[in-house]
C-alpha positions in Angstrom: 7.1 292.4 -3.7 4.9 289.1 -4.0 6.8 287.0 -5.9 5.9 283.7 -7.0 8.8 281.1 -6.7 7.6 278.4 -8.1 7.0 280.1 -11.2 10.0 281.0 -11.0 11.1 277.5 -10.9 9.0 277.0 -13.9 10.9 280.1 -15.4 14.1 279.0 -14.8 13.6 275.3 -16.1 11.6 276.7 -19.5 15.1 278.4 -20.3 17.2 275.3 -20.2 18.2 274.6 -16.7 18.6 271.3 -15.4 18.4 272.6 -11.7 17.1 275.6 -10.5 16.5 277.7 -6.8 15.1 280.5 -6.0 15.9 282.2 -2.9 13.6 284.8 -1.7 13.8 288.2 1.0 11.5 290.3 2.5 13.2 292.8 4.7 11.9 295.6 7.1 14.4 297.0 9.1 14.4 301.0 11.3 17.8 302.0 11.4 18.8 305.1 14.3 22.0 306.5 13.8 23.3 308.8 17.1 26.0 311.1 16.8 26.8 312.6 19.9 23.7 313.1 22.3 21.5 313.9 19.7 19.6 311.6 17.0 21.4 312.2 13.7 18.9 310.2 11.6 15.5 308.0 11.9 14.9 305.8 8.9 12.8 303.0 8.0 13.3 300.9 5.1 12.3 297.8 3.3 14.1 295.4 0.8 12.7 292.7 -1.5 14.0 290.5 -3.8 14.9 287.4 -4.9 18.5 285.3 -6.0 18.0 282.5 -8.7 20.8 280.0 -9.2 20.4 277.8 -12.4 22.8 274.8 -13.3 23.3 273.5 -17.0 25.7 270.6 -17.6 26.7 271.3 -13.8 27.7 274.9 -14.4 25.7 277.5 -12.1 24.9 280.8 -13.2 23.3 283.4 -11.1 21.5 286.2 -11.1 18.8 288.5 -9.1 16.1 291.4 -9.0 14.3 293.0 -7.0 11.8 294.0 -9.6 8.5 291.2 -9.7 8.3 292.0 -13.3 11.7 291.4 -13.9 12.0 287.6 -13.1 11.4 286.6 -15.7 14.5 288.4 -17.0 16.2 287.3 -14.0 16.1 283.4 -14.8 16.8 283.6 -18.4 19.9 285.2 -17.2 21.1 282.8 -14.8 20.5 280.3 -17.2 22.6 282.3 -19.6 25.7 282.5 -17.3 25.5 279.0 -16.3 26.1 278.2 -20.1 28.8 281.0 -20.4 31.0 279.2 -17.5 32.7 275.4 -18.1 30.7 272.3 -17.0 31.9 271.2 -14.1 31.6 267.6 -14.0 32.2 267.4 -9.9 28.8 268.8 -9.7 26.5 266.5 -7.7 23.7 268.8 -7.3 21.4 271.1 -5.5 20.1 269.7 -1.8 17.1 267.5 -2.0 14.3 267.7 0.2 14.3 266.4 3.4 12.4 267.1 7.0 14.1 270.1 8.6 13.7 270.7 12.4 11.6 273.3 14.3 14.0 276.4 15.7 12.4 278.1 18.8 12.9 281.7 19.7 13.9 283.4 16.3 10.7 285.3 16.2 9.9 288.7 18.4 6.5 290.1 17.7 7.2 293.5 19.4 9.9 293.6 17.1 7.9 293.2 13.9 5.3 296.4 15.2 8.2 298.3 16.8 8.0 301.9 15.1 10.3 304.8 14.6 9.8 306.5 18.0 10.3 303.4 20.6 13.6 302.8 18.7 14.5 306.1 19.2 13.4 306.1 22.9 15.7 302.9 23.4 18.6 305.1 21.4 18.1 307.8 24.0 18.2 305.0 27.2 21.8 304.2 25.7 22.7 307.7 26.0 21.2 308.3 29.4 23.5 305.4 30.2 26.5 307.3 29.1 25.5 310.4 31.4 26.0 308.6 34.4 29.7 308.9 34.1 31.7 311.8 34.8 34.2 313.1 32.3 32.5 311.0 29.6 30.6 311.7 26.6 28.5 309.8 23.4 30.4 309.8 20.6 28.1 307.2 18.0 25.8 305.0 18.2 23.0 302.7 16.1 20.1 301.0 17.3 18.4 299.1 14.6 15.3 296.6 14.5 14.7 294.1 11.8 12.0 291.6 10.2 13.2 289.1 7.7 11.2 286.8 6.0 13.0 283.8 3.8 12.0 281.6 1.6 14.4 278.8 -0.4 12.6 276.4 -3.2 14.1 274.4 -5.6 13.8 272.1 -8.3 14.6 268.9 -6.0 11.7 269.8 -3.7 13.5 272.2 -0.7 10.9 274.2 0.4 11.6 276.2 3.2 10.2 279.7 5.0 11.0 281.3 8.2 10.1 284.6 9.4 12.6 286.0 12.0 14.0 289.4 13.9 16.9 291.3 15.4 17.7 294.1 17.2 21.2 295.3 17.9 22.5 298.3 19.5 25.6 300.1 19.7 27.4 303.0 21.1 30.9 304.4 21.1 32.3 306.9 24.4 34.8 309.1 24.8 36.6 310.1 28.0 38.2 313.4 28.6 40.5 314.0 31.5 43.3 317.1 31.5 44.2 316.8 28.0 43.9 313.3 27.9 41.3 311.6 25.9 39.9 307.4 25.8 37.6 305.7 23.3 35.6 302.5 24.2 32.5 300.9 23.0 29.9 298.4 23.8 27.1 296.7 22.2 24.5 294.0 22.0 22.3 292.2 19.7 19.2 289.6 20.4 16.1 287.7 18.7 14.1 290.0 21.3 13.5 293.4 22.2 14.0 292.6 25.8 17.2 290.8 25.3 18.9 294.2 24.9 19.9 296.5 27.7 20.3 299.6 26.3 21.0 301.3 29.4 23.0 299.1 30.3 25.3 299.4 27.3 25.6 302.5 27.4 26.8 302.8 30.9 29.3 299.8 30.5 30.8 301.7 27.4 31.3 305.1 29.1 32.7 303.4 32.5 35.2 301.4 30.2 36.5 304.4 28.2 36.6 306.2 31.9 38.9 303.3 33.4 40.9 303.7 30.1 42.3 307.1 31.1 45.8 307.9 32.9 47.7 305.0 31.0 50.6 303.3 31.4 53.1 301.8 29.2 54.4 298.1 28.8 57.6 296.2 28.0 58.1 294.0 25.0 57.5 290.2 26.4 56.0 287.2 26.5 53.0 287.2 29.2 49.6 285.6 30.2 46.7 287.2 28.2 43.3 287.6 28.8 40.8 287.9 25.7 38.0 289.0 26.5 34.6 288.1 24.2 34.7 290.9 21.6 38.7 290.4 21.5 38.5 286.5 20.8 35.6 287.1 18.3 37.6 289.9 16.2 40.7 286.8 16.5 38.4 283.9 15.1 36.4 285.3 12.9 39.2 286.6 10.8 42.0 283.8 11.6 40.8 280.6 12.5 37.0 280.2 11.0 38.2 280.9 7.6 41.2 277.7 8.2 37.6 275.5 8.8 35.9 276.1 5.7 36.0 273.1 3.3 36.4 275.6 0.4 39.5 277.0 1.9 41.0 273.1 2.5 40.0 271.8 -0.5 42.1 274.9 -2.6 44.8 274.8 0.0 44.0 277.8 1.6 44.1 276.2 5.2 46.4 275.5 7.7 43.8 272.7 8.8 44.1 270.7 5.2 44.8 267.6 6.5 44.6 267.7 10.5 41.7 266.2 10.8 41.5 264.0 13.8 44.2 265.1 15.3 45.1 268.1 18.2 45.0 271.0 16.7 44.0 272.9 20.3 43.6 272.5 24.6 42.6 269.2 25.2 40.0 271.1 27.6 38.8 273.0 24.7 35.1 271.8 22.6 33.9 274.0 19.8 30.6 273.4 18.6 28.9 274.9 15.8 25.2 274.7 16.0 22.6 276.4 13.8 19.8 274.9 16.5 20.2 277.4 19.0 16.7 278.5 20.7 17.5 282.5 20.0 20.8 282.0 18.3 21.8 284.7 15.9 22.7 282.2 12.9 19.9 279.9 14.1 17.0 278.6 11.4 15.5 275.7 10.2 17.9 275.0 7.1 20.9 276.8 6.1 20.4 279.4 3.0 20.7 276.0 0.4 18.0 274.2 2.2 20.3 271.3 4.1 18.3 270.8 7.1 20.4 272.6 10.5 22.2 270.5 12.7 24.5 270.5 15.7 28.4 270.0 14.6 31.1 269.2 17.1 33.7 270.7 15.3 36.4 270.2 18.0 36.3 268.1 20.5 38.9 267.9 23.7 41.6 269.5 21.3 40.7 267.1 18.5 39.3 268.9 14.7 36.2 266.1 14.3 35.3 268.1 11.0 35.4 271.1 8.5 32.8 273.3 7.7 30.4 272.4 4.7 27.5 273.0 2.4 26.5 270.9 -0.4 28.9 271.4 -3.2 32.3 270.8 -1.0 30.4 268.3 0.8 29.9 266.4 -2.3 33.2 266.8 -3.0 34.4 264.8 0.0 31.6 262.4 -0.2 30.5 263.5 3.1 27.5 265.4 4.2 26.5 269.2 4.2 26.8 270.4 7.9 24.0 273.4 6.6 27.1 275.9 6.6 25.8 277.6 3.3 24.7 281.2 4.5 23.7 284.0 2.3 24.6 287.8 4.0 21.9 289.3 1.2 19.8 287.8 -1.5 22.3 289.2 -4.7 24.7 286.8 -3.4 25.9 283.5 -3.7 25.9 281.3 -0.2 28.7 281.2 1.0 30.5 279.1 4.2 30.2 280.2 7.4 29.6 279.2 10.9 26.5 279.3 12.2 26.4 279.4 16.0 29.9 278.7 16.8 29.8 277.9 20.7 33.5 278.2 22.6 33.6 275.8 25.1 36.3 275.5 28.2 35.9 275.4 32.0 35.6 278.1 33.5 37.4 279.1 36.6 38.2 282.5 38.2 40.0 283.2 35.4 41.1 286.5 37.1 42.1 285.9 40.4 44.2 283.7 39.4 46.3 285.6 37.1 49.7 286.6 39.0 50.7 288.8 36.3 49.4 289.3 32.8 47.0 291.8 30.8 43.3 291.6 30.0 42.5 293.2 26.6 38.8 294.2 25.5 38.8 294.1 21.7 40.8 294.8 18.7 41.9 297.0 16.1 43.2 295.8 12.7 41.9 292.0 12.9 41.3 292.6 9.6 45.1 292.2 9.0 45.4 289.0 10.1 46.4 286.1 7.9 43.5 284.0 7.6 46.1 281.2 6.1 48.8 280.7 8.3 46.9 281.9 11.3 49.6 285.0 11.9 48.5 288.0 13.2 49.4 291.4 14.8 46.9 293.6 15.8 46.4 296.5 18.3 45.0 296.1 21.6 42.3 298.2 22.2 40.8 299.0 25.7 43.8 296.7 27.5 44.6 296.9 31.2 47.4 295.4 33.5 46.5 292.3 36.3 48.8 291.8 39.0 48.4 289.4 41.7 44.5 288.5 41.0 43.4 292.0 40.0 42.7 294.4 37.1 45.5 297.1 37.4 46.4 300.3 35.2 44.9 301.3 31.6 47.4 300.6 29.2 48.7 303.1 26.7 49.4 301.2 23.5 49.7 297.7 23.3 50.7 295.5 20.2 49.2 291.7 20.7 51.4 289.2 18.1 51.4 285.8 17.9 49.5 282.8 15.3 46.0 281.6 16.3 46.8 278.1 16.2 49.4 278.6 19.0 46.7 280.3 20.8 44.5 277.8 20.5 47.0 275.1 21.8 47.6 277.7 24.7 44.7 278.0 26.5 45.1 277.2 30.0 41.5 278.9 31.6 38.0 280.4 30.8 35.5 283.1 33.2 32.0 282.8 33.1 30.9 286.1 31.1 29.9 284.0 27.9 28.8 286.1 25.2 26.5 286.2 22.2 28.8 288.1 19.5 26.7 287.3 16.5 27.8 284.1 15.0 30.9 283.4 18.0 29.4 282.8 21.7 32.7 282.8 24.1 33.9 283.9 27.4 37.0 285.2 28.2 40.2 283.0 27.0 43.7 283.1 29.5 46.2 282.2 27.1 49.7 281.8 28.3 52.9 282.9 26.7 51.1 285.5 24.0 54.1 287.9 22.8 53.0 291.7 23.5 54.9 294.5 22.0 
């Protein structure tokens, strides 16, 4: 589809509006689904279209297509919602144009002329990976490769347009051992081809379900915990980054509304969220509004330096977007979100020096978590004992409860294995006095 935005601008403005954006997608994307050790399905696909938000009297309607002869259509609608909804007189308007920096790393060509049969090849490495361990077997698994063009325009003069990529594997194991069975799973995702392992994520899923076997029961107590990267990321993302959204603070849906500047966590701890990153996942040159990206210390030695904006709530403040307006597919609204949200904390041998504890791989059920009081109380999945320095027996079931603003306040160590999860990059968390059931 070769749309032309600035007619639809034009479009848009003819109808009535008094602001207008058009946000843009061109998406190719091969999609391999395993199940088992076989390929279950090879697909290629591509997606087009294009989002219009129109304001009248500082009410926004929306609307989208993905048809070029329906644009037309598409921003008389918009323009028709925005008068079917109330002015909203706190309306300050859409971004203006400003100079937006130069992200490095966000583009792969091998990943734009990758076909069909090199990502299956690279779905089969993942499940020569598995073979390598005894007693183990594939159970699922996805590779996918993607090319995204966008572009954002708007009636205040954004103009913006960025071609990037991603690949991301994934593949779940099971374990078999005299009745007994273990689950585990692994996977990766990068701006490049050869930022992914496949291999290598294979094996590490089938040797994890492997060490899951023969396991052992705990006792209800308080204990140190270990998170590692895929455990804190299912934690944040459903407890803690929703608390930072100005949205959520503004309508009292925060636990955060008014901490700013003061501890809310470690005093060793820094979160930064930065849609910069050379590579990063959420990195680009604006956010999906058009606010130029920045670097945003969020929390700094313990201390909450900020919330999490784009324009509207930003205006709302009278403060400044920090380019948190992201858009998960063109149909939608943007919403707030982190970009590349960097845990910080030194790290130590985070192992070794854990007398007695656990050390739990990832989560089930984070979902479940209340993303307004912080309270959660999920299932520990792929969780092993550590006694005196060292990682100990599988562990049978395992119940993890507690609130993620305590955890945050009881952080007393970090490893080295910092990981790229998406939007969360983090290493493994020790937290002390976490209540396991």
């Amino acid at each position: 589809m070769n749309l032309n935005l600035e007619e639809a601008l034009r479009l848009g403005e003819r109808a009535g509006a008094d602001e207008v954006e058009v946000y843009a997608v061109s998406n190719r994307s091969i999609e391999i689904e395993i199940k088992r050790d076989t390929i279950e399905l090879a697909r290629e696909s591509l997606v087009h279209g294009v989002g219009i938000r129109a304001v009248v009297d500082g009410a926004v309607g929306f609307a989208s297509t993905n048809r070029e002869e329906r644009l037309s259509d598409a921003a008389t609608l918009a323009v028709k919602t925005a008068r079917l909804r109330r002015s909203n007189p706190k309306w300050r308007g859409l971004p203006s144009r400003t100079e937006h920096p130069v992200v490095k790393g966000l583009y792969d060509r091998k990943i734009e002329d990758i076909g069909v049969e090199e990502c299956i090849d690279h779905a089969f490495e993942m499940i020569r990976g598995v073979a390598g361990t005894r007693e183990t077997s594939p159970v699922r698994g996805r590779v996918t490769c993607t090319t995204t063009e966008h572009e954002i325009l708007n009636t205040s003069g954004v103009e913006a347009l960025e071609k990037a990529t991603v690949a991301d594997a994934y593949i779940e194991t099971i374990s078999r051992r005299d009745g007994e069975t273990a689950t585990a799973y692994d996977f990766e995702v990068s701006r490049r081809i050869d930022g992914i392992n496949f291999y290598g994520i294979g094996k590490s899923a089938a040797e994890l379900s492997r060490r899951s076997l023969g396991t052992t029961k705990v006792l209800s107590e308080r204990t140190t915990v270990l998170l590692q990267p895929m455990a804190v990321a299912d934690l944040l993302e459903q407890t803690f980054v929703p608390a930072l959204s100005a949205e959520n603070v503004q309508k009292n849906r925060s636990s955060l509304r008014g901490r700013l500047h003061t501890t809310v966590a470690s005093e060793d701890l820094t979160i930064i969220d930065d849609g910069l990153v050379r590579g990063g996942l959420r990195s680009a040159a604006t956010d999906d509004e058009g606010t130029p990206s920045q670097r945003t210390m969020v929390i700094e030695k313990g201390v909450l330096q900020t919330y999490l904006y784009d324009k509207y709530t930003a205006d709302q403040d009278e403060t400044v977007s920090t380019a948190n307006a992201i858009r998960y597919t063109y149909n939608q609204t943007p919403v707030i979100s982190t970009r590349n949200f960097i845990i910080e904390y030194p790290d130590s041998g985070v192992i070794e020096e854990t007398r007695s504890g656990v050390i739990i791989h990832s989560f089930i059920g984070a979902h479940t978590a209340n993303p307004i009081t912080g309270d959660f109380s999920v299932e520990a999945r792929n969780s092993f004992t550590i006694r005196d320095g060292e990682i100990r027996e599988p562990i049978k079931t395992m119940m993890l409860a507690g609130n993620v603003f305590e955890l945050l306040q009881n952080i007393s160590g970090a490893g080295s294995d910092v990981k790229n999860l998406g939007s969360i990059i983090t290493p493994t968390l020790r937290i002390e006095e976490m209540k396991i059931v």
